[in-house]
C-alpha positions in Angstrom: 73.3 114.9 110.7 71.8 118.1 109.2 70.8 119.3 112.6 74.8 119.0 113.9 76.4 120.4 111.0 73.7 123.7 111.7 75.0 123.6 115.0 78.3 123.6 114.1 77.8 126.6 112.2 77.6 124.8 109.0 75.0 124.4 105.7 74.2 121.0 105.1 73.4 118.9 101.8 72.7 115.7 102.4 72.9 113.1 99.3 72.2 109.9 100.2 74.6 107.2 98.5 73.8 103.9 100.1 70.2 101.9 100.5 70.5 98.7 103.0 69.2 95.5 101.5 68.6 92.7 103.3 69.4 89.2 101.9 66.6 87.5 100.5 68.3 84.1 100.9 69.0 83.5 104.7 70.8 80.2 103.7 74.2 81.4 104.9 72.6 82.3 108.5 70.6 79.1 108.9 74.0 77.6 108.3 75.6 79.4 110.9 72.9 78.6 113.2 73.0 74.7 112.6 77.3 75.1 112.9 76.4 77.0 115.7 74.0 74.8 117.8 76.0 71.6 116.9 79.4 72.8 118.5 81.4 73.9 115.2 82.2 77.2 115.5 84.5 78.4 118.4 84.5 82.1 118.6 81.9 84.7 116.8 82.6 88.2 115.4 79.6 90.7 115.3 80.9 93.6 112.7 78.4 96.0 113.1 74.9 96.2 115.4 72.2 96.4 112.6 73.8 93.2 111.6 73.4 91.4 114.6 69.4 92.3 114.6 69.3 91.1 111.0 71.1 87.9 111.8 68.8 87.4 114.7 65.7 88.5 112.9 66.8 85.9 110.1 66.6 83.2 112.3 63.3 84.4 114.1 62.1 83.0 110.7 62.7 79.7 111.9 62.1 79.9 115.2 65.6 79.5 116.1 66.8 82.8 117.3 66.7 82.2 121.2 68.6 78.5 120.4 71.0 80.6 118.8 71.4 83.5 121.5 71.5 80.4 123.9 74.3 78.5 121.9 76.6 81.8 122.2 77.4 81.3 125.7 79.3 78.5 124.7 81.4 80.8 122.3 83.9 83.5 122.1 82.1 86.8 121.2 83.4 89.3 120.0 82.1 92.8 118.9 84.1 95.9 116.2 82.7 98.8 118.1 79.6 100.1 120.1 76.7 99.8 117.5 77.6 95.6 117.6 78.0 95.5 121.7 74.2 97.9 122.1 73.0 95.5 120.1 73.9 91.7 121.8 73.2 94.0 124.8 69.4 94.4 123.8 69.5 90.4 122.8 71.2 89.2 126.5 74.4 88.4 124.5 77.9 88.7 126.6 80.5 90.1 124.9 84.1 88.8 125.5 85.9 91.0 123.0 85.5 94.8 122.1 87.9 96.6 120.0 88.9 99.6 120.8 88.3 103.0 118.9 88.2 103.4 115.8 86.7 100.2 115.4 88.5 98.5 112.3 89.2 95.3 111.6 92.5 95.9 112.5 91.4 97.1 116.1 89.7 93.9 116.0 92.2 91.8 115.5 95.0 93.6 118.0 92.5 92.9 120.6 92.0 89.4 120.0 96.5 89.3 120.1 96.3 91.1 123.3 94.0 89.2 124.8 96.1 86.1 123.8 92.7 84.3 122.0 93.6 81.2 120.6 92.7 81.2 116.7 95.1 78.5 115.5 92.7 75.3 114.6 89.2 77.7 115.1 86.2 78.0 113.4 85.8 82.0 113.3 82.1 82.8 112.3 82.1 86.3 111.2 78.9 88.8 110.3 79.3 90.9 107.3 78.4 94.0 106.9 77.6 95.0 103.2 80.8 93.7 101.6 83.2 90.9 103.0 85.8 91.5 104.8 88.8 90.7 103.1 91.9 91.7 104.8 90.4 90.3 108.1 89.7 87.2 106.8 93.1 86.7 106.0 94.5 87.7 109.0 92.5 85.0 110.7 93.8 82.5 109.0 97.2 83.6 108.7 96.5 83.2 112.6 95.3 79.3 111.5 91.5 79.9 112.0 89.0 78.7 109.6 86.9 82.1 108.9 82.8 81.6 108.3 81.4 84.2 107.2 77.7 85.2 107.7 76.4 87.6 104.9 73.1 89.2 106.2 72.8 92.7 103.7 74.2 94.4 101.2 74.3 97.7 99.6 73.1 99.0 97.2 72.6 102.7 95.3 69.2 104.3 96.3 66.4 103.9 93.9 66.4 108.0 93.2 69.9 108.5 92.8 68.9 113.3 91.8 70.3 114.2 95.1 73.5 112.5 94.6 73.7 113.5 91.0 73.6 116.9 91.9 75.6 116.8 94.6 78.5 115.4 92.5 77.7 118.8 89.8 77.5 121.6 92.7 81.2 119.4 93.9 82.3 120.0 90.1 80.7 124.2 90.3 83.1 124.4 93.4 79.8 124.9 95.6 80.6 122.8 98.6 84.1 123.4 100.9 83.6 120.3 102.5 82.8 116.8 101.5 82.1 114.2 105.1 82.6 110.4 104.6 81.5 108.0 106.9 81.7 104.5 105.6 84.0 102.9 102.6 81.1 102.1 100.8 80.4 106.1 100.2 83.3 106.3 98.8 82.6 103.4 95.6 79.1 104.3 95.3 80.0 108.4 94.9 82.9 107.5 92.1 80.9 104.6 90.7 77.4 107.1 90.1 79.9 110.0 89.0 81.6 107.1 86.5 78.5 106.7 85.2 77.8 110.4 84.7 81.1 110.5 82.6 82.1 113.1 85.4 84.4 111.4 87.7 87.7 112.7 86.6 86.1 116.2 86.9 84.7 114.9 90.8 87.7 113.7 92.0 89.6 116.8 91.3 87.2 119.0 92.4 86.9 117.0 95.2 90.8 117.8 96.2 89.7 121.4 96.3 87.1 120.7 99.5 88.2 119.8 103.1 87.8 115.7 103.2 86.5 114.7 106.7 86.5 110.8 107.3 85.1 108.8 110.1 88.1 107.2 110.3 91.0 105.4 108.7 88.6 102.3 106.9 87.0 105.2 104.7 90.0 107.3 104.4 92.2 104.0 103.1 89.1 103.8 100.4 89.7 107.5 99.8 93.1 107.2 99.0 92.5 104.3 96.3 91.1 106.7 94.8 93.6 109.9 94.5 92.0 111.4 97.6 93.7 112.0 101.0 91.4 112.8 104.4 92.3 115.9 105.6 90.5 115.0 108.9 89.9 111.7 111.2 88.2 113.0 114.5 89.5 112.3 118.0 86.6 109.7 118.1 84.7 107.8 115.3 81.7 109.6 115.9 79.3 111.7 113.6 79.4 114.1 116.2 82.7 114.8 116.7 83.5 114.3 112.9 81.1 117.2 111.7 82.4 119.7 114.7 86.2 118.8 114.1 86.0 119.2 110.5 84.1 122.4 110.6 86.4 123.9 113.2 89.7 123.0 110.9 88.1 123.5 107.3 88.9 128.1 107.2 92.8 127.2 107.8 92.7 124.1 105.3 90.6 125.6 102.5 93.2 128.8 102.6 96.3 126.8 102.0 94.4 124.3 99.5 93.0 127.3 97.9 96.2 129.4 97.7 98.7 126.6 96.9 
């Protein structure tokens, strides 16, 4: 990330926010795996790719991860964006379903309506990524489905949490123009460390001072619960493409923030 926003022209300060923890209970995926081999679950939903190779590497515990890989021939698969569909790729797993950029739920389910896939009586198994998710669960079964979900990490703040505390104070000195978001989760974990600073009222409106770049509209919706509106999704939900766009619009948005 550093490397593109120098290439871009820009001068980067990365603060880590987030630290991936992987479940130490795999009960929920050796469940899935015995619903899955015994013909109870009818269509599967892989969120995001490192989930899919910790759902897999869960059930390599028990020697049941090509059983499982096996058993999802005989299901609906379906994938929220590339990182899930490289993944099953690398593990022989077809895909039936990919939704379409930028990759939300929502994405998600419109594919699944245009595609006409039957939900109504389903078992939906689907792999969590960090937090559940809620809205898409009830969607499914406002479609009728009965939604399983597969927890396989969670999130976490990192165990040295000075780069983000200073990030939030050189936010607060007005030393950055632009702050980059690329998952929801950023978002909690920023407010949440500046909460705990007593500094988040004095964060979030410095914050409305910067150019807000978001990787797309999951992030900017967590944003916006927040007081804070994206200034900037990219034409694509890519880091690339984020960190050039954003750069490119910040001069003319910083002027009118800056002189309103």
């Amino acid at each position: 990330m550093s490397r593109l926003i120098e290439k871009s022209g820009g001068v980067p300060t990365i603060a880590p926010s987030m630290r991936e923890i992987r479940l130490s209970d795999n009960a929920p995926a050796f469940e899935f795996a015995e619903r899955l081999l015994t013909g109870q679950i009818q269509i599967m939903v892989f969120m995001t790719g490192v989930g899919a190779e910790a759902l897999f590497a869960a059930l390599a515990t028990q020697g049941r991860d090509q059983n499982a890989i096996a058993a999802l021939a005989n299901v609906i698969v379906v994938a929220r964006g590339p990182k899930p569909v490289a993944a099953l790729s690398r593990l022989k797993v077809r895909v039936d379903v990919k939704a379409p950029e930028p990759n939300t739920w929502q994405d998600v389910a419109g594919e699944l309506e245009r595609l006409h896939v039957a939900l109504d009586g389903k078992q939906v198994a689907v792999q969590e990524y960090g937090e559940p998710s809620r809205e898409f669960y009830a969607w499914l079964q406002q479609q009728g489905a009965e939604v399983i979900p597969v927890p396989v990490y969670k999130w976490a703040l990192p165990e040295n949490l000075g780069p983000l505390e200073e990030a939030i104070r050189t936010t607060i000195a007005g030393g950055f123009d632009i702050l980059l978001w690329t998952s929801a989760q950023q978002v909690n974990h920023v407010v949440e460390v500046a909460a705990r600073m007593r500094l988040d009222e004095q964060w979030l409106a410095a914050a409305k001072q910067c150019v807000i770049g978001s990787i797309g509209p999951t992030a900017a919706e967590r944003l916006l619960q927040f007081g804070l509106s994206a200034d900037l999704e990219p034409s694509h939900p890519k880091m690339a493409h984020l960190i050039r766009e954003t750069i490119a619009a910040a001069p003319a948005i910083l002027n009118k923030k800056r002189l309103d």
